[in-house]
C-alpha positions in Angstrom: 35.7 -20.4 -13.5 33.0 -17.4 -12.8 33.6 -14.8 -10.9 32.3 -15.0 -7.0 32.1 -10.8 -7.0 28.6 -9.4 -6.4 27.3 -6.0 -7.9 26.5 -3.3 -5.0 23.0 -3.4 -6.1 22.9 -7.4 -5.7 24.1 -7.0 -2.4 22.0 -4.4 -0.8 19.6 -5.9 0.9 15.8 -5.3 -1.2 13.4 -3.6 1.0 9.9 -4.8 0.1 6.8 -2.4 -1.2 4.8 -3.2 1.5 7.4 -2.2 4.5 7.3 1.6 3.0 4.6 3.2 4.9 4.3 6.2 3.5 3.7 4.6 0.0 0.9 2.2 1.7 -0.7 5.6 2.5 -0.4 7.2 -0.5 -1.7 3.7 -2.3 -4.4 3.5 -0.1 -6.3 6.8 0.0 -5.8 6.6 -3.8 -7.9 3.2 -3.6 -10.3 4.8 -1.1 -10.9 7.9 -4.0 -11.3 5.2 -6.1 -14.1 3.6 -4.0 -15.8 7.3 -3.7 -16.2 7.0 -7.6 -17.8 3.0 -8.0 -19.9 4.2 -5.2 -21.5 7.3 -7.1 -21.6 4.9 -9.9 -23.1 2.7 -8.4 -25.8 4.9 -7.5 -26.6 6.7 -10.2 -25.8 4.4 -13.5 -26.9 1.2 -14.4 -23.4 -0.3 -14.5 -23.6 -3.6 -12.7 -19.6 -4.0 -11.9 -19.7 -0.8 -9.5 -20.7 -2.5 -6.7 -17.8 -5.2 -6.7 -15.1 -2.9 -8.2 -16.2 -0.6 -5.0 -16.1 -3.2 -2.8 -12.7 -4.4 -3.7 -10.8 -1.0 -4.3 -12.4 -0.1 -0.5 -11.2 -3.2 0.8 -7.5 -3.3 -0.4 -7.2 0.7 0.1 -8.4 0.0 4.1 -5.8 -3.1 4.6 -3.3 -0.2 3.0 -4.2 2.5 5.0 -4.0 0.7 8.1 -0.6 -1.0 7.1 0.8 2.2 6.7 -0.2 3.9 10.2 0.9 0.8 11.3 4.2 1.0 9.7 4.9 4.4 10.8 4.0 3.7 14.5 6.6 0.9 13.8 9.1 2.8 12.8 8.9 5.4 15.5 8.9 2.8 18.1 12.3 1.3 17.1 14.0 5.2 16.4 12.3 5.7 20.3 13.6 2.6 21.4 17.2 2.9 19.6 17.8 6.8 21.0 
């Protein structure tokens, strides 16, 4: 018969990537610098992907960014509300 015993690490409840704010942030202004750089590609070499790899890095470092200010105004609205 196996054992019903969990692991401590089984049991901890996993906190998901996206609810960390502060790594949103981080992920996102490094998507944003990355969107600076297709951009002067874009504009000054003949490489065709600059455009779309711009668009995209912009576009997933914004929906970060405003995740994570979102997620700290979150979390200092339940440690206001708890106090």
């Amino acid at each position: 018969m196996p054992s019903t015993t969990t692991t401590p690490t089984a049991a901890a409840p996993a906190v998901a990537w996206y609810n960390r704010p502060v790594p949103a942030l981080a992920a996102g202004v490094g998507l944003l610098a990355l969107c600076g750089v297709f951009a002067v590609l874009w504009v000054t070499t003949p490489f065709f992907l600059a455009r779309a790899l711009g668009y995209l890095s912009g576009g997933a470092g914004l929906l970060l960014v405003w995740g994570g200010i979102n997620g700290l105004r979150q979390e200092r609205a339940e440690q206001e509300w708890r106090a």
